[in-house]
N, C-alpha and C positions, 0 to 999 in steps of 0.2 A: 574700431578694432582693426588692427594691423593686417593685414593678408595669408600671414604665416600663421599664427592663432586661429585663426579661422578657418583655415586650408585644415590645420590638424582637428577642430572640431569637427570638422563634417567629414573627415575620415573617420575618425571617433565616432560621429553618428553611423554613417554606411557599418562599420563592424558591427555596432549596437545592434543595428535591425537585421544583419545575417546572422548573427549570435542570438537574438532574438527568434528567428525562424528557425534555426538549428535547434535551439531549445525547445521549441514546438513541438517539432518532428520528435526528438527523441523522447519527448515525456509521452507524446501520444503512442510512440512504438513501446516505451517501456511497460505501460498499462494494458498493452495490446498482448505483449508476449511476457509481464508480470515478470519484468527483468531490473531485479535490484540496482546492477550495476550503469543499465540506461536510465534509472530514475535517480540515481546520484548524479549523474554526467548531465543528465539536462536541466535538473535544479542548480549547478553546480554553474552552467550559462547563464542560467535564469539571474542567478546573484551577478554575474559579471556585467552582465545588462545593467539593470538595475542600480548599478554603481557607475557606470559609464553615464547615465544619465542623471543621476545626482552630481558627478565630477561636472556633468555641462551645465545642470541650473547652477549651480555654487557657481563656477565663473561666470557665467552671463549675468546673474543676479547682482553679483559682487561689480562688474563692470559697469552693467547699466545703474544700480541705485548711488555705487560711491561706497557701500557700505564693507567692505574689503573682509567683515567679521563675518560676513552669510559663508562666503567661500569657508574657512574653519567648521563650523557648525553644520553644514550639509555635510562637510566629511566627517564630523563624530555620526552623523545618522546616516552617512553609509557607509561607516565601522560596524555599527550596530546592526545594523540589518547583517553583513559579511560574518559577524556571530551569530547572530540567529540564525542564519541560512546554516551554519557550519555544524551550531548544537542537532539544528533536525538534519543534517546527514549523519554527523555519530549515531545518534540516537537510534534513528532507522537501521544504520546495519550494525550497531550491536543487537538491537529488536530483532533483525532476523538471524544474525550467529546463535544468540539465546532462544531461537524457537519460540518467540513470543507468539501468542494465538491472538489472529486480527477478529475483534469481537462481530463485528461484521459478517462474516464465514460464521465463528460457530449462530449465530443467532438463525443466520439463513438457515444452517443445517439442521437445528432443534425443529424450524417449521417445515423442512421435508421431511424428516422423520415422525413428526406427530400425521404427518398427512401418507406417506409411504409404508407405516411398518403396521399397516393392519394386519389384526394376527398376533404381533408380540403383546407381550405386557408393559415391557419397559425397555429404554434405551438409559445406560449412565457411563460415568466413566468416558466420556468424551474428550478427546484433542481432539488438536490440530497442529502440521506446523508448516511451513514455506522451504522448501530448498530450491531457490532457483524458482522452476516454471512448472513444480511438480507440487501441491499440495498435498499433503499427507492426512488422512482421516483414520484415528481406529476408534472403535468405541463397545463397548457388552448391550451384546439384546438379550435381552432375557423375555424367553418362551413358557407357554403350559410344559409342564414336565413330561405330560402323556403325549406333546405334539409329535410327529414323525420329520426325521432328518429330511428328509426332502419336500417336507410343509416349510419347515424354517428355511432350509436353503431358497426358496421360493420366494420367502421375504427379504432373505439378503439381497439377491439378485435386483428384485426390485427397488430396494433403498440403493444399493450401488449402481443401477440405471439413473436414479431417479439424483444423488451425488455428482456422478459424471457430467448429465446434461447440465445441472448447475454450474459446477466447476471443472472444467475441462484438464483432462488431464492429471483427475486425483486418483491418489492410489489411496485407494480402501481396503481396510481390514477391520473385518466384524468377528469377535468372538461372541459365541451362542450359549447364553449357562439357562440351566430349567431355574422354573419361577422359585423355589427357594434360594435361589442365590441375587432375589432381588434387592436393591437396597431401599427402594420407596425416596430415591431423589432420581434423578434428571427427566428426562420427557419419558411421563406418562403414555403410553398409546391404547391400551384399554380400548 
């Protein structure tokens, strides 16, 4: 292999592995501070990588076997991968422009709520949604009808204690209706 080819692969490698570590850092800070725009920008490295090292096996391969067809074929399969990476960034933020609810939060939430809201009857009627770094919770407890206002407030308090340390940073809104406004679906707390 000639000097020049060479010299540009191994700059092309050095990029790789900064673009590699940059990708790092930003997915690990996007998870950190649950920031859509750093989990596109580091998947978005992540794909760059990725391809940069498939561009280096296709010509190494293609140089060392002779077989000058691997070089073509590693680039349709890092096409492919460059679409796939590309479908899960659409996907992801039209998922959060649409307020999709990550099933994960609500699952979490149903099991602080069955363990938090001793005292109601039921909890239903439950979202979620993501703007940014603020997750949004509202959902109906439904109370005995004879309970007093500041018995129920007593259990908001604690299910919105007990929300917050899980999810930092969410804003909760619990409507209170008496037990005939129950529907006999979502989490039971009995």
């Amino acid at each position: 292999m000639k000097a020049a080819p060479l010299s540009g692969l191994m700059v092309n490698m050095g990029a790789s592995v900064l673009n590699a570590m940059w990708a790092t850092f930003l997915l690990r800070a996007a998870r950190a501070v649950r920031s859509p725009a750093l989990l596109a920008d580091g998947r978005h490295l992540l794909t760059d990588v990725v391809t940069s090292i498939g561009v280096l096996i296709g010509v190494l391969l293609a140089r060392m076997t002779g077989w000058h067809v691997l070089d073509p074929l590693l680039a349709v399969l890092v096409a492919m991968n460059i679409l796939w990476s590309g479908w899960h960034l659409v996907r992801d933020s039209v998922g959060g422009l649409m307020d999709i609810a990550d099933p994960q939060t609500t699952r979490r939430l149903r099991e602080l709520m069955s363990i938090h809201a001793e005292g109601a009857l039921e909890i239903h009627d439950l979202r979620t949604r993501q703007a940014g770094q603020v997750t949004f919770v509202e959902f109906h407890m439904v109370v005995p009808g004879d309970m007093s206002v500041s018995e129920a407030h007593l259990i908001c308090d604690r299910l919105e204690d007990a929300i917050r340390a899980e999810i930092g940073g969410a804003n909760v809104t619990i409507h209170v209706e008496p037990q005939d406004k129950a529907k006999h679906h979502g989490v039971l707390v009995l």
